[in-house]
C-alpha positions in Angstrom: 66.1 122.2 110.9 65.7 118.7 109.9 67.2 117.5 113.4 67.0 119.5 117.2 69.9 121.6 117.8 69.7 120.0 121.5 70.3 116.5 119.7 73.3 118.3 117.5 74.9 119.2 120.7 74.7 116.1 122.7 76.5 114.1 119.4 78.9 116.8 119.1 80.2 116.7 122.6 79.7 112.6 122.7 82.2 112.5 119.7 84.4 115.5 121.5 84.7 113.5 124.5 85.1 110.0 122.9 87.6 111.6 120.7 89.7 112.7 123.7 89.5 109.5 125.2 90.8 107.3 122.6 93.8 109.6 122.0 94.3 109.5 126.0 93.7 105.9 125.7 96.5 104.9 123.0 99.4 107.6 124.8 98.6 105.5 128.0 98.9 102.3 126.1 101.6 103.0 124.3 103.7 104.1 127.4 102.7 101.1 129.3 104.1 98.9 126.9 107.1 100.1 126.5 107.7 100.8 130.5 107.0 96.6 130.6 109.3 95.7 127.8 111.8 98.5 128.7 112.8 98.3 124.9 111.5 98.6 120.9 110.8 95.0 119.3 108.8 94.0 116.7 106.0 93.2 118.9 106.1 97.2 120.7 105.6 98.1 117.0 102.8 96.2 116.1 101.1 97.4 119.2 102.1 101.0 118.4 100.8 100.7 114.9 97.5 99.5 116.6 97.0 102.0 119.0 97.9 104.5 116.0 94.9 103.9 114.7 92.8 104.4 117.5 94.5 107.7 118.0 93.3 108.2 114.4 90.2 107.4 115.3 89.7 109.6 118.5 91.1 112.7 116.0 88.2 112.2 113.5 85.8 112.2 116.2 86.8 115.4 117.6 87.2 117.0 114.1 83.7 115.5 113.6 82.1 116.9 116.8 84.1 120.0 116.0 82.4 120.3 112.5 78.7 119.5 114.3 79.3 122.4 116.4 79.9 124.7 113.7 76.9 123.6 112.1 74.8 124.5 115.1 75.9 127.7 115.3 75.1 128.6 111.6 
């Protein structure tokens, strides 16, 4: 194996928890915003099209740290 499985398994549960993060990050944010402006403008959207992609983001890392532990175990 070109790279330690120890090493595999540190990435793979540094993008898992990073992943996690993010997404906790943008539902907080998102909620936050719209508890202060107690309504939907343009400028809520833009911030929730933001935060969108961090969500994104935090998915592909899990997906990815997902994929690395699979890898380990073949």
């Amino acid at each position: 194996m070109l790279i330690d499985e120890n090493v595999l398994k540190i990435i793979s549960e540094t993008l898992r928890m990073v992943g996690e993060v993010m997404i906790a990050y943008t539902a907080i944010r998102v909620h936050y915003r719209f508890r202060k402006e107690h309504k939907i403008d343009a400028d809520v959207f833009a911030s929730m099209k933001r935060e969108q992609g961090t969500g994104i983001a935090g998915i592909i890392f899990l997906v990815a740290g997902y994929l690395l532990q699979i890898f380990i175990l073949l």
